[in-house]
OpenMM code with the backbone's topology and positions (N, CA, C; nanometers):
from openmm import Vec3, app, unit

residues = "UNK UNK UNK UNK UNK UNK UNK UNK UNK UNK UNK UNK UNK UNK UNK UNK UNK UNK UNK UNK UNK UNK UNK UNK UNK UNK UNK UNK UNK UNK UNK UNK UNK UNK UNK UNK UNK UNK UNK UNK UNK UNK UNK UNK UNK UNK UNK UNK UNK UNK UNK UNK UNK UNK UNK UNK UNK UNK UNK UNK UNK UNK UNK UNK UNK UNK UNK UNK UNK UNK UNK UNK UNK UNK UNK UNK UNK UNK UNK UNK UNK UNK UNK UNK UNK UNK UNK UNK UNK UNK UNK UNK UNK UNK UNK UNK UNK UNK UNK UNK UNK UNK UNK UNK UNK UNK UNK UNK UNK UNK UNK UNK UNK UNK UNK UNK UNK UNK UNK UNK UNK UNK UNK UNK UNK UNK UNK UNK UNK UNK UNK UNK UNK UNK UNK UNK UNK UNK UNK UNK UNK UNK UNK UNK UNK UNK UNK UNK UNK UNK UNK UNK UNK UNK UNK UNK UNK UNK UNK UNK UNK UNK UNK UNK UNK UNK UNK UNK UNK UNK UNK UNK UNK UNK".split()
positions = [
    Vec3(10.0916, 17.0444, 6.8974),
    Vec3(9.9915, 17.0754, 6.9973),
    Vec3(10.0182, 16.9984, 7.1254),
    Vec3(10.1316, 16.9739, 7.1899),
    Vec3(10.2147, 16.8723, 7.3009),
    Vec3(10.1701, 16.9868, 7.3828),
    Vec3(10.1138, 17.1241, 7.3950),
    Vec3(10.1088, 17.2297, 7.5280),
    Vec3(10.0211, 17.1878, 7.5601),
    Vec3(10.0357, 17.1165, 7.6637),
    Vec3(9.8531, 17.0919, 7.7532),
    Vec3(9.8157, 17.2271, 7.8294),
    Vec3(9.8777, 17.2992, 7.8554),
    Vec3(9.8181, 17.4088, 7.9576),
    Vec3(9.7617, 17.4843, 7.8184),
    Vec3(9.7068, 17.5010, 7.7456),
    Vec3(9.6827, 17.5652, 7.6151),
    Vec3(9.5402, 17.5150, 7.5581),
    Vec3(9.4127, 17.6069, 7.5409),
    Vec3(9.3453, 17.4930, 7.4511),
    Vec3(9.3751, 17.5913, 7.3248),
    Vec3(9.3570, 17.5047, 7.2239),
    Vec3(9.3644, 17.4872, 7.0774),
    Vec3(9.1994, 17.4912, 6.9948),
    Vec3(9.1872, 17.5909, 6.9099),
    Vec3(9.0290, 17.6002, 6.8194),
    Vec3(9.1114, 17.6265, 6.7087),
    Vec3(9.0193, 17.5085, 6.6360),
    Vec3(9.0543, 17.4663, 6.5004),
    Vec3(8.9173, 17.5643, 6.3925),
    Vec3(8.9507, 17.6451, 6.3351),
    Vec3(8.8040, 17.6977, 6.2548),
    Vec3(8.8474, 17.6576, 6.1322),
    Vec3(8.7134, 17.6620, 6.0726),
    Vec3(8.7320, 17.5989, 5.9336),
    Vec3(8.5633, 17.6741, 5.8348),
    Vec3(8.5718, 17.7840, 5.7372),
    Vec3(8.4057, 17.7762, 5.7294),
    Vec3(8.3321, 17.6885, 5.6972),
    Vec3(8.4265, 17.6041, 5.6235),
    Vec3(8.3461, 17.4901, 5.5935),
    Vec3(8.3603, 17.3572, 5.6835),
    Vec3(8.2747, 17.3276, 5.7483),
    Vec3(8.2540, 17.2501, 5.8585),
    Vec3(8.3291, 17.1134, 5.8270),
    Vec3(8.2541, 17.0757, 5.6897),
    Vec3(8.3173, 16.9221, 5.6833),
    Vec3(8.4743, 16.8961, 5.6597),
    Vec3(8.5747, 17.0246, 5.6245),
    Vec3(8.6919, 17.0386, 5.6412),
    Vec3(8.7797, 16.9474, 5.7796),
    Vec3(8.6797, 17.0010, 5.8530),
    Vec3(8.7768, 16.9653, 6.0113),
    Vec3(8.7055, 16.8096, 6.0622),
    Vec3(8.6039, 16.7664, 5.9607),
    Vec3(8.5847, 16.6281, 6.0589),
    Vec3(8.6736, 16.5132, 6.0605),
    Vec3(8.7805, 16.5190, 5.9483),
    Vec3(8.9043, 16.4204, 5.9936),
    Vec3(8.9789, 16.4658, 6.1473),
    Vec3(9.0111, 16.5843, 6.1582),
    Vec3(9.0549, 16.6952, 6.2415),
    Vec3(9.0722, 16.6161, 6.3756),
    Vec3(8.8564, 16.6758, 6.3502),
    Vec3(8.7674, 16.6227, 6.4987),
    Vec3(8.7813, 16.4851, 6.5860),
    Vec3(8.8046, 16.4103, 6.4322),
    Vec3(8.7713, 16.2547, 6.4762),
    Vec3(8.9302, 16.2276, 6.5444),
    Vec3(9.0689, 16.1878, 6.4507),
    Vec3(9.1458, 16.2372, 6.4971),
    Vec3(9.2031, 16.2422, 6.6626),
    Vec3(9.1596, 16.3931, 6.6840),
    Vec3(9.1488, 16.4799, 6.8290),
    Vec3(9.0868, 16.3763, 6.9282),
    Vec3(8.9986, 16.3421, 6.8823),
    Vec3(8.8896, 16.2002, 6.9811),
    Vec3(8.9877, 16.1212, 7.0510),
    Vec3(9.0870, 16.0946, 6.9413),
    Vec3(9.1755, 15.9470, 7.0176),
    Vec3(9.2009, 15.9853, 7.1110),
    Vec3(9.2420, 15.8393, 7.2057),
    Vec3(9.3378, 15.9317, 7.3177),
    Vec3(9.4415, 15.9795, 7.2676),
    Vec3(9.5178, 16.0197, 7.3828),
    Vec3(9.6427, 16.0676, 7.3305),
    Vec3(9.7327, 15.9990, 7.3324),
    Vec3(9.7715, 15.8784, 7.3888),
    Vec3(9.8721, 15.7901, 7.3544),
    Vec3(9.8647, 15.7329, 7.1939),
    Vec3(9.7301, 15.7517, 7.1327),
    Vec3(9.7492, 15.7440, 6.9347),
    Vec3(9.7411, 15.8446, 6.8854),
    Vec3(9.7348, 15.9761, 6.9893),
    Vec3(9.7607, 16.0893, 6.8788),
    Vec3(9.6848, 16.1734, 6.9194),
    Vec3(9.5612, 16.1377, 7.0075),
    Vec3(9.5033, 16.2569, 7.0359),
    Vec3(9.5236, 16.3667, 7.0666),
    Vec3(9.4455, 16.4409, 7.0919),
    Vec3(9.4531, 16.6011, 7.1144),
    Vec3(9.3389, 16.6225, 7.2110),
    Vec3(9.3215, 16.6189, 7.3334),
    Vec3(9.2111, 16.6286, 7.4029),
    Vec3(9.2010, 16.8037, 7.4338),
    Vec3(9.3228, 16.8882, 7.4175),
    Vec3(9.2428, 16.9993, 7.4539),
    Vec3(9.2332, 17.1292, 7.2968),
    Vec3(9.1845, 17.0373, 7.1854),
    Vec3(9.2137, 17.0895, 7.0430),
    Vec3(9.0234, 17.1486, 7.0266),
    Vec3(8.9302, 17.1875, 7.0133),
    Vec3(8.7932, 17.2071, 6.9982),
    Vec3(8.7997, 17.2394, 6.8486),
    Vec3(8.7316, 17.1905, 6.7518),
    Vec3(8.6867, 17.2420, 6.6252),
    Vec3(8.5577, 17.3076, 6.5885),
    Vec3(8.5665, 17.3938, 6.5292),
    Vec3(8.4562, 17.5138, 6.5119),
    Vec3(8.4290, 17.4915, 6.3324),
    Vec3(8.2947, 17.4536, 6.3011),
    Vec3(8.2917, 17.4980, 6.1613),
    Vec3(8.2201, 17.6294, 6.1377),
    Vec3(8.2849, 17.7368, 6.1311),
    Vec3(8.2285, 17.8900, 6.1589),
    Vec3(8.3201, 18.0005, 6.0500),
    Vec3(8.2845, 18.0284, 5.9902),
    Vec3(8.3123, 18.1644, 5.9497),
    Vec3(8.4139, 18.2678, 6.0307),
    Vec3(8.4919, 18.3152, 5.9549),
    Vec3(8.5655, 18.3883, 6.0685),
    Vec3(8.4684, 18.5553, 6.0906),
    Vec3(8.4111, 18.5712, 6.0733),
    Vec3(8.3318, 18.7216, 6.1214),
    Vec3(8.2433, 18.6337, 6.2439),
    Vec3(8.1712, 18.5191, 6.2623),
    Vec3(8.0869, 18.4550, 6.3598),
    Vec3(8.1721, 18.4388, 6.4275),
    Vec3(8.3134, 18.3650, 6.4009),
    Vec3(8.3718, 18.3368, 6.5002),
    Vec3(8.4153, 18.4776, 6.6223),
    Vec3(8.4545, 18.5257, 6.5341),
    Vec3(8.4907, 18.6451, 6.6286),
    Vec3(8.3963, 18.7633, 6.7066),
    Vec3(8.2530, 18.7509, 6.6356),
    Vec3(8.1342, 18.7807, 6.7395),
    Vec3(8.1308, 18.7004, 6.8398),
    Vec3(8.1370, 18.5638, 6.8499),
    Vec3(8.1284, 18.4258, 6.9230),
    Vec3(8.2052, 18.4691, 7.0618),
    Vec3(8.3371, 18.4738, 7.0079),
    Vec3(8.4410, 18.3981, 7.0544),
    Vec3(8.5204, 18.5299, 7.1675),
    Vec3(8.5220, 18.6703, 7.0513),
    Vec3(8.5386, 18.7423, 7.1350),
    Vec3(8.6901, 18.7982, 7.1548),
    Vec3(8.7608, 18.8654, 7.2808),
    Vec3(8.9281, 18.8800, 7.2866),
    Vec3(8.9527, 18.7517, 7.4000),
    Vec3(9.0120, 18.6454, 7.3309),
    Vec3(9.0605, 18.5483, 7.3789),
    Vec3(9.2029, 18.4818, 7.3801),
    Vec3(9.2460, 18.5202, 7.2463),
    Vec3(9.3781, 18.4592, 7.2244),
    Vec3(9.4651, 18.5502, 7.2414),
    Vec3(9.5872, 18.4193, 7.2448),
    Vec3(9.7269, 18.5026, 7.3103),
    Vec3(9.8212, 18.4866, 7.2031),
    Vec3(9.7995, 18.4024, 7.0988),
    Vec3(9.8358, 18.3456, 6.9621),
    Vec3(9.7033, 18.2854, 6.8727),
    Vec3(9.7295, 18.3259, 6.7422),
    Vec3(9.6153, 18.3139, 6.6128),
    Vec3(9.7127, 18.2695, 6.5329),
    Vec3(9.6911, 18.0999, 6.4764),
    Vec3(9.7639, 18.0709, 6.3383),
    Vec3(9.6940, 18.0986, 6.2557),
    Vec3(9.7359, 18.1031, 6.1251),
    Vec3(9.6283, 18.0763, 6.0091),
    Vec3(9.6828, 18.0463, 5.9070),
    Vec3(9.7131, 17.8740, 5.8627),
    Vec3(9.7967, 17.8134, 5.8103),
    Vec3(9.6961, 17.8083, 5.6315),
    Vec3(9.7416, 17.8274, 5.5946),
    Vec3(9.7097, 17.8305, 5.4143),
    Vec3(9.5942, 17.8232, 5.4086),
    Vec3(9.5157, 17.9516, 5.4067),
    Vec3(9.3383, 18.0309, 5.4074),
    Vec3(9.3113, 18.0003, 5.2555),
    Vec3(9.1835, 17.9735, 5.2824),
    Vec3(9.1302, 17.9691, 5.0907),
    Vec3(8.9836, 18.0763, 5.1270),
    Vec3(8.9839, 18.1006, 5.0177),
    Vec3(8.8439, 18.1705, 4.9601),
    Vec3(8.8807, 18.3260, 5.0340),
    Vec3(8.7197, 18.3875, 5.1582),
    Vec3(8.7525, 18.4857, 5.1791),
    Vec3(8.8304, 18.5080, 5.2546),
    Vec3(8.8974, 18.3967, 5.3613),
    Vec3(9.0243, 18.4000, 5.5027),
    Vec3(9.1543, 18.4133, 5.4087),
    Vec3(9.1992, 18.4108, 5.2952),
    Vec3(9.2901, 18.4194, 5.1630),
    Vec3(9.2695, 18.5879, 5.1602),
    Vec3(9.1744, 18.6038, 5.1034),
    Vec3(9.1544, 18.7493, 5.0416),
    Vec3(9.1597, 18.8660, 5.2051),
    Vec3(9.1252, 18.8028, 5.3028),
    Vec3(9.1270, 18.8815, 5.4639),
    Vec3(9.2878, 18.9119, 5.5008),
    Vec3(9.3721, 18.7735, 5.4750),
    Vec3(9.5136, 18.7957, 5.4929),
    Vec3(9.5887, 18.8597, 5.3750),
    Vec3(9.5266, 18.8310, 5.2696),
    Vec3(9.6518, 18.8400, 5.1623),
    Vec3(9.5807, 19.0291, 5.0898),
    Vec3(9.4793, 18.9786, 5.0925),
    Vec3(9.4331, 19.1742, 5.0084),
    Vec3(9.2979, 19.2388, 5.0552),
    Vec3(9.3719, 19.2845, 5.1949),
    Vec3(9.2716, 19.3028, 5.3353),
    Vec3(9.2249, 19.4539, 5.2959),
    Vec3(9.1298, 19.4729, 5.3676),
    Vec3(9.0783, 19.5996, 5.4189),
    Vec3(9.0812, 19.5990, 5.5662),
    Vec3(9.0581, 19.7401, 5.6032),
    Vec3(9.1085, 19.7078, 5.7802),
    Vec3(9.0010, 19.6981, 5.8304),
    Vec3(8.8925, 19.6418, 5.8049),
    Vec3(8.7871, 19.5959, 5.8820),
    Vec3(8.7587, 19.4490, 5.8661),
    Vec3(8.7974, 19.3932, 5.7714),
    Vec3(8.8136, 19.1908, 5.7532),
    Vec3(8.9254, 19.1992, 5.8575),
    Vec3(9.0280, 19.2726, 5.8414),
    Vec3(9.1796, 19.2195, 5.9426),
    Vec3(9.0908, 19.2348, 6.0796),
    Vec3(9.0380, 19.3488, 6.1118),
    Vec3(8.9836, 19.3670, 6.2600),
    Vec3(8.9006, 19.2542, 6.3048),
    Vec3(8.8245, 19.1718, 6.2074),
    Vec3(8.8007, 19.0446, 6.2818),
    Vec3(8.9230, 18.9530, 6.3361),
    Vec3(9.0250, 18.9458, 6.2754),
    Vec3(9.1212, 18.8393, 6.3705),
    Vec3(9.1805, 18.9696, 6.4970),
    Vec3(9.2015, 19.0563, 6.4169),
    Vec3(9.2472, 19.1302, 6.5860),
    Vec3(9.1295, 19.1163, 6.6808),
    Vec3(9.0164, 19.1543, 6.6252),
    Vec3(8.9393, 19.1551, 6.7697),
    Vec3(8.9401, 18.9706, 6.8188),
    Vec3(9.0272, 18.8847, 6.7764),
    Vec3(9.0234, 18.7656, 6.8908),
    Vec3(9.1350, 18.7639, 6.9744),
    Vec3(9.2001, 18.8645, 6.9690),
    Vec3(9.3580, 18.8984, 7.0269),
    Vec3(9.3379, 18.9371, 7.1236),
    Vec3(9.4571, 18.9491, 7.2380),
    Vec3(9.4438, 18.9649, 7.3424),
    Vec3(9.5847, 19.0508, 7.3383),
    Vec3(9.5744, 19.1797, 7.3869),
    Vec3(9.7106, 19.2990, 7.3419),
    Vec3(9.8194, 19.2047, 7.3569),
    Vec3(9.9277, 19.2151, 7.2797),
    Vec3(10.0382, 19.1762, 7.2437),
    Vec3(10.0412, 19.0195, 7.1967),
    Vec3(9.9143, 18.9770, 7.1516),
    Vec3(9.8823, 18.8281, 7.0975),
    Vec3(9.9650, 18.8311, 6.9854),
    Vec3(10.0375, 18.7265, 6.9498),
    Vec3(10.1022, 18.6906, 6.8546),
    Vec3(10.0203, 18.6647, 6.7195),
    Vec3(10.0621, 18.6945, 6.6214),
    Vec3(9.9852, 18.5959, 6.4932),
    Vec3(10.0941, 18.5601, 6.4027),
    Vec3(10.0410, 18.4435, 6.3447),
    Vec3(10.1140, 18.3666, 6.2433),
    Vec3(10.0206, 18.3607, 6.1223),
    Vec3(10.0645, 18.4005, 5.9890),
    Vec3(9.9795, 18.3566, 5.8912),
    Vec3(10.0841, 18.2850, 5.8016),
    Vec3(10.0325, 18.1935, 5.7345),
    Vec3(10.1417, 18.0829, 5.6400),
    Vec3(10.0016, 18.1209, 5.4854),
    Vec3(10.0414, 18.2080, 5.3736),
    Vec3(9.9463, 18.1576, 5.2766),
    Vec3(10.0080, 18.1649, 5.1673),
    Vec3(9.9717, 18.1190, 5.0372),
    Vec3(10.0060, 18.0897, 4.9013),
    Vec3(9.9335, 18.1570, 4.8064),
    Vec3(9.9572, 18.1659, 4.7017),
    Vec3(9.8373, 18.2214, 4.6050),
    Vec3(9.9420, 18.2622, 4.4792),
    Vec3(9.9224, 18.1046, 4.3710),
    Vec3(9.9876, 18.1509, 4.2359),
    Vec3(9.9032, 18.1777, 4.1597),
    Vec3(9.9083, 18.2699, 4.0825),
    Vec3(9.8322, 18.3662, 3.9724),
    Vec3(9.8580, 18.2663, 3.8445),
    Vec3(9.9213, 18.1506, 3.7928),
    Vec3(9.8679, 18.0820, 3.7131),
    Vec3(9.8162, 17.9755, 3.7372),
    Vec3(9.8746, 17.8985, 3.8603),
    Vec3(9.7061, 17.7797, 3.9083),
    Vec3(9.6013, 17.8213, 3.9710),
    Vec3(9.6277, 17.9298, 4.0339),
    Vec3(9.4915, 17.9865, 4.1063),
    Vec3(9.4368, 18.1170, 4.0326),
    Vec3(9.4669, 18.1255, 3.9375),
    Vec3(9.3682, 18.2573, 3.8687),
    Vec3(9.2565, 18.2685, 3.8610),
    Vec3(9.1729, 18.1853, 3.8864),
    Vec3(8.9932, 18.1775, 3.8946),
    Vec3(8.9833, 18.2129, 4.0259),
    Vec3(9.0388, 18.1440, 4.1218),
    Vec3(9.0056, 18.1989, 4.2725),
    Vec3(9.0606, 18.3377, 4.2912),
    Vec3(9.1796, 18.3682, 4.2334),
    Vec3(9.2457, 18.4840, 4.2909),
    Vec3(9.1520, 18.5956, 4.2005),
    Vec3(9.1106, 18.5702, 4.0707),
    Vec3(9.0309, 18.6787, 4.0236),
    Vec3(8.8882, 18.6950, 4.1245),
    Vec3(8.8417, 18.6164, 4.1190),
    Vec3(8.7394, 18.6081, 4.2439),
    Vec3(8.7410, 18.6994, 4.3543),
    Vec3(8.8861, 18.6544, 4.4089),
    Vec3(8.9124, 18.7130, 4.5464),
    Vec3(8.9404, 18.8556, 4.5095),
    Vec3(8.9856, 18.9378, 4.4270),
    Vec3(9.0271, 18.9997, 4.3610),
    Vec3(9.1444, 19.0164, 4.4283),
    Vec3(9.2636, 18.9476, 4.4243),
    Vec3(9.3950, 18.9429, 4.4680),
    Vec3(9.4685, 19.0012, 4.3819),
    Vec3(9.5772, 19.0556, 4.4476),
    Vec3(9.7129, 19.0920, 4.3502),
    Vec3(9.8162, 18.9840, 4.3548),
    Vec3(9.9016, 19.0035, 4.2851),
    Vec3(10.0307, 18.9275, 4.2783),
    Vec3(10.1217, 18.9204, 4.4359),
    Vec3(10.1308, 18.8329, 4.4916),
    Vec3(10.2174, 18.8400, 4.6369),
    Vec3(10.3781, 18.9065, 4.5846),
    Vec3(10.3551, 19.0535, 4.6271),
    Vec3(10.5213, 19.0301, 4.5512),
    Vec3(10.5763, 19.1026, 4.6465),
    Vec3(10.7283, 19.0826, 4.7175),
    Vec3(10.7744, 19.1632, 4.8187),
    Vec3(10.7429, 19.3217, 4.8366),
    Vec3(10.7307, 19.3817, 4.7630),
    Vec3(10.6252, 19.5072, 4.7469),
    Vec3(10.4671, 19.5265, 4.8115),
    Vec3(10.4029, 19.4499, 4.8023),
    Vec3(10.3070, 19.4644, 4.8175),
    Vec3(10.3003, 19.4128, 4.9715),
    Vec3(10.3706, 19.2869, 5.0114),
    Vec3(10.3688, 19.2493, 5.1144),
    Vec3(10.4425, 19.3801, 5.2270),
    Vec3(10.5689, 19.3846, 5.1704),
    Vec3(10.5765, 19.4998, 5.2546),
    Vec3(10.5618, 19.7129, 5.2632),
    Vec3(10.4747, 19.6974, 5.1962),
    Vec3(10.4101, 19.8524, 5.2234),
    Vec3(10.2801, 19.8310, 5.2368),
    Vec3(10.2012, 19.7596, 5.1394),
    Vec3(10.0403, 19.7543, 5.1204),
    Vec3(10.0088, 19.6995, 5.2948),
    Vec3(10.0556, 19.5691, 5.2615),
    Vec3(9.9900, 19.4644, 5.3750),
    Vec3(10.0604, 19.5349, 5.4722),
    Vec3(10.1308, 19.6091, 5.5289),
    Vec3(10.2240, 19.6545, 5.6391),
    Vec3(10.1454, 19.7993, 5.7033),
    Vec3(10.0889, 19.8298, 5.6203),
    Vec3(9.9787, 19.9407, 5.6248),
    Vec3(9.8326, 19.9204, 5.6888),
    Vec3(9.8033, 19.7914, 5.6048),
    Vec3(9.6743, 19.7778, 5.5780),
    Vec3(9.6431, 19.7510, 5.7537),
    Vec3(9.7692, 19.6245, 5.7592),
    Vec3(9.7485, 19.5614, 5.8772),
    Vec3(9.8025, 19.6286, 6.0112),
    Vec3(9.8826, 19.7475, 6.0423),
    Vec3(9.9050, 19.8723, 6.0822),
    Vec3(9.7610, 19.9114, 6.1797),
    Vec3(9.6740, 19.9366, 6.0304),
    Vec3(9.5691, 20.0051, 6.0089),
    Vec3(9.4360, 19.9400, 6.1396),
    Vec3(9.4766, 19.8319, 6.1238),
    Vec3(9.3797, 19.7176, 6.1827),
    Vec3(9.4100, 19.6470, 6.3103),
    Vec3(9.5379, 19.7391, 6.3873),
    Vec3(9.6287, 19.7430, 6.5073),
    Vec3(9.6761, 19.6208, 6.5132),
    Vec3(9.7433, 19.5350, 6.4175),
    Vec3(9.8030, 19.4870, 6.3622),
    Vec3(9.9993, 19.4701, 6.3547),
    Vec3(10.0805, 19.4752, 6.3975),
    Vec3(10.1651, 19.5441, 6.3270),
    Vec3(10.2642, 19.4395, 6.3065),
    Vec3(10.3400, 19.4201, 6.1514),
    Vec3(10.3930, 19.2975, 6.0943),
    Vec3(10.4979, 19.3298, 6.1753),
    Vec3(10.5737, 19.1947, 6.2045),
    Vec3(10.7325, 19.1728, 6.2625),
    Vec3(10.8245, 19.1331, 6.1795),
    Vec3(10.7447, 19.0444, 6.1041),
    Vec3(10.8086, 18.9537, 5.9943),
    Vec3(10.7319, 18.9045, 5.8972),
    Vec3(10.8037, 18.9352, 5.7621),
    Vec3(10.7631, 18.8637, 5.6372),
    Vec3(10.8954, 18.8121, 5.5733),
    Vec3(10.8313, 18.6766, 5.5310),
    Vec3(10.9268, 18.6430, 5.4830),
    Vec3(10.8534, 18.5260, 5.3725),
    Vec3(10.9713, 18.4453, 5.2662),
    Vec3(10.9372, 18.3480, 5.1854),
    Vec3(10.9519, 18.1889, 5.2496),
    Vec3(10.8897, 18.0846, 5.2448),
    Vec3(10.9227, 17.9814, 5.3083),
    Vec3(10.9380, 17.8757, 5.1885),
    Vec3(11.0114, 17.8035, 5.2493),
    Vec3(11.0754, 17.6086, 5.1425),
    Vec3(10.9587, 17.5807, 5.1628),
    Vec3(10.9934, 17.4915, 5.0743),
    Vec3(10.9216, 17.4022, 5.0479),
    Vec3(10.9343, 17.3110, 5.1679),
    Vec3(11.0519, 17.2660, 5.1979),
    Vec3(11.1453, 17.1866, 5.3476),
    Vec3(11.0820, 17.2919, 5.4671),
    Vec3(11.0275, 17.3978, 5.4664),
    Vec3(10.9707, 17.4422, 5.5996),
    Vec3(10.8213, 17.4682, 5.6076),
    Vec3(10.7607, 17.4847, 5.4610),
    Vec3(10.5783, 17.4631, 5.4641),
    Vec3(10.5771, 17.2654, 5.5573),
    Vec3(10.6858, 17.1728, 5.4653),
    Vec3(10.6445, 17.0715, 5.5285),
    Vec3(10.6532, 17.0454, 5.7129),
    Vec3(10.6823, 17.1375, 5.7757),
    Vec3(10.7305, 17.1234, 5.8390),
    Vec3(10.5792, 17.1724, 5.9493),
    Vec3(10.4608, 17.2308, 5.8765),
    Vec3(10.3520, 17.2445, 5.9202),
    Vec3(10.2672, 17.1188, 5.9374),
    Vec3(10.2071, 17.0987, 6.0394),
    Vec3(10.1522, 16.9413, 6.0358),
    Vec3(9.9944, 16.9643, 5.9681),
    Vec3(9.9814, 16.9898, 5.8635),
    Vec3(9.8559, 16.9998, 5.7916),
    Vec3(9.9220, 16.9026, 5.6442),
    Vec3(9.7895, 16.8225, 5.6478),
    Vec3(9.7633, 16.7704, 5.4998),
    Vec3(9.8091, 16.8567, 5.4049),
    Vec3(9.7019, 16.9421, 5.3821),
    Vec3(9.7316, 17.0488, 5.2781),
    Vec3(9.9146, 17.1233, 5.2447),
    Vec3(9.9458, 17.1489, 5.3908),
    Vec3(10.0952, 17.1942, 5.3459),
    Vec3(10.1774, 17.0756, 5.3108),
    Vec3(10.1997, 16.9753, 5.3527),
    Vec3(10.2561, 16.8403, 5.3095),
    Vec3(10.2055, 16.8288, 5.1584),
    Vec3(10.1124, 16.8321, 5.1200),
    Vec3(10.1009, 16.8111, 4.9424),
    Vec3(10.1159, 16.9730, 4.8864),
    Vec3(10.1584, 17.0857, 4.9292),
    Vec3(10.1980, 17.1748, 4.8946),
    Vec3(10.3212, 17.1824, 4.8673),
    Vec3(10.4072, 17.1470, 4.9859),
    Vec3(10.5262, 17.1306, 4.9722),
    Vec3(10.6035, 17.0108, 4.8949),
    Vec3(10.5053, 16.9505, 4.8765),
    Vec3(10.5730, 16.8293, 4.7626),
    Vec3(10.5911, 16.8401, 4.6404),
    Vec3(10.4922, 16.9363, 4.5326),
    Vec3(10.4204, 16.9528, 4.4772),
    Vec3(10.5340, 17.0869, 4.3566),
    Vec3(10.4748, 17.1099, 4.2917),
    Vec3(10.5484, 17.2034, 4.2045),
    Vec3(10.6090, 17.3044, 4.3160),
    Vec3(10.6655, 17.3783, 4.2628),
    Vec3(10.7812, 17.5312, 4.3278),
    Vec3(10.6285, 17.6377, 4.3458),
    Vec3(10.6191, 17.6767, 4.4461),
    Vec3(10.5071, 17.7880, 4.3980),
    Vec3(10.5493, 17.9173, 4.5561),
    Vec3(10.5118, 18.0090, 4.5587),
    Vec3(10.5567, 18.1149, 4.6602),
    Vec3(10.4863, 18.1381, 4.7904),
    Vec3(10.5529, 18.0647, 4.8903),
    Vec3(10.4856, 18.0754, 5.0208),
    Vec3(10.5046, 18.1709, 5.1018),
    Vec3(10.4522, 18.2275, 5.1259),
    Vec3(10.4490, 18.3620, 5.2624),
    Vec3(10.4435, 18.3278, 5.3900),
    Vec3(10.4981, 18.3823, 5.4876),
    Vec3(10.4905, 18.3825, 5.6399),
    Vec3(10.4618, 18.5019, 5.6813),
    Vec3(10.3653, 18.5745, 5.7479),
    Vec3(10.4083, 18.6504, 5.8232),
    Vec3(10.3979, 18.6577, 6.0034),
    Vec3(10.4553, 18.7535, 6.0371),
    Vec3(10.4440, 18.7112, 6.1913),
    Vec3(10.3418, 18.9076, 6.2331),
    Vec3(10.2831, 18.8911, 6.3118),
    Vec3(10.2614, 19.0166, 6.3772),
    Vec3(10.1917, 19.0120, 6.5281),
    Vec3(10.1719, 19.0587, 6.5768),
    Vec3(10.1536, 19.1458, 6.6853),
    Vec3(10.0445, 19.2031, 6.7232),
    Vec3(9.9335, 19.2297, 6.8034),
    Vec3(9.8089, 19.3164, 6.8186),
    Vec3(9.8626, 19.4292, 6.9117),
    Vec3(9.8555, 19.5304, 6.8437),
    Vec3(9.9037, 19.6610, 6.9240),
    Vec3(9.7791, 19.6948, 7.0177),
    Vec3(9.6991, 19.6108, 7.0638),
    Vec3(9.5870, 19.6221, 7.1518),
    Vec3(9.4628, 19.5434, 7.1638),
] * unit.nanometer
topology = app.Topology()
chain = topology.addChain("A")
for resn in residues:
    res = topology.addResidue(resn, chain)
    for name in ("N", "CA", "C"):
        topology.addAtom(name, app.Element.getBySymbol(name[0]), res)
């Protein structure tokens, strides 16, 4: 986050997620701060009533619960909340995970399928198509390149047993 001409919104639905984040961001920046980073504890459907067509890039680095089930086994009206924060030809990045034998309670929940190059590329290539969306890139990531995300969570991901990480990249066709 070194782009100062850039601000940065951190969402999280669960609020108390981002107060290391927040606090953090506070420092100056000669210990690390982030003065133009804002954290939101919001839902992504509020956020995007909120917030509106703003961005020119959307990350969304390893989603749990329903931001998991929005990227990974969408309908085109959950995806149309992150497009509608896009701004035509906004970039997106999604980084997510989801193994079917440590996560089988959540993924039954979510009612997820198996991430399997199949599904990623026809289902999700469709879905997200569908939702003016359109993938550039999917691909599998190391373990040596999840760490390479500056989140807690991917650092003990990537340390951690072998499990199947996704990238994808896309595009708002409007």
């Amino acid at each position: 986050m070194q782009e100062t001409d850039r601000l940065f919104i951190a969402c999280d639905a669960n609020a108390s997620g981002l107060l290391e984040t927040a606090w953090k961001a506070r420092r100056k920046p000669s210990r690390g701060g982030i003065p133009n980073l804002i954290c939101l504890g919001e839902p992504l459907d509020r956020l995007a009533a909120e917030l509106g067509v703003i961005a020119d890039r959307v990350s969304i680095i390893l989603p749990w619960g329903s931001l998991l089930r929005t990227v990974a086994a969408p309908d085109p009206s959950s995806l149309q909340q992150i497009q509608s924060l896009c701004l035509p030809g906004a970039e997106l990045e999604i980084v997510f995970s989801w193994d079917p034998q440590r996560d089988g309670v959540e993924g039954a929940r979510l009612g997820l399928s198996p991430l399997t190059e199949a599904h990623i590329a026809h289902h999700l290539r469709a879905v997200y198509r569908e939702a003016s969306l359109e993938i550039t890139m999917a691909e599998r990531l190391s373990g040596v390149e999840l760490a390479g995300y500056e989140t807690t969570w991917a650092k003990r991901l990537a340390s951690g047993r072998a499990r199947e990480i996704w990238r994808i990249q896309a595009t708002a066709t409007r």
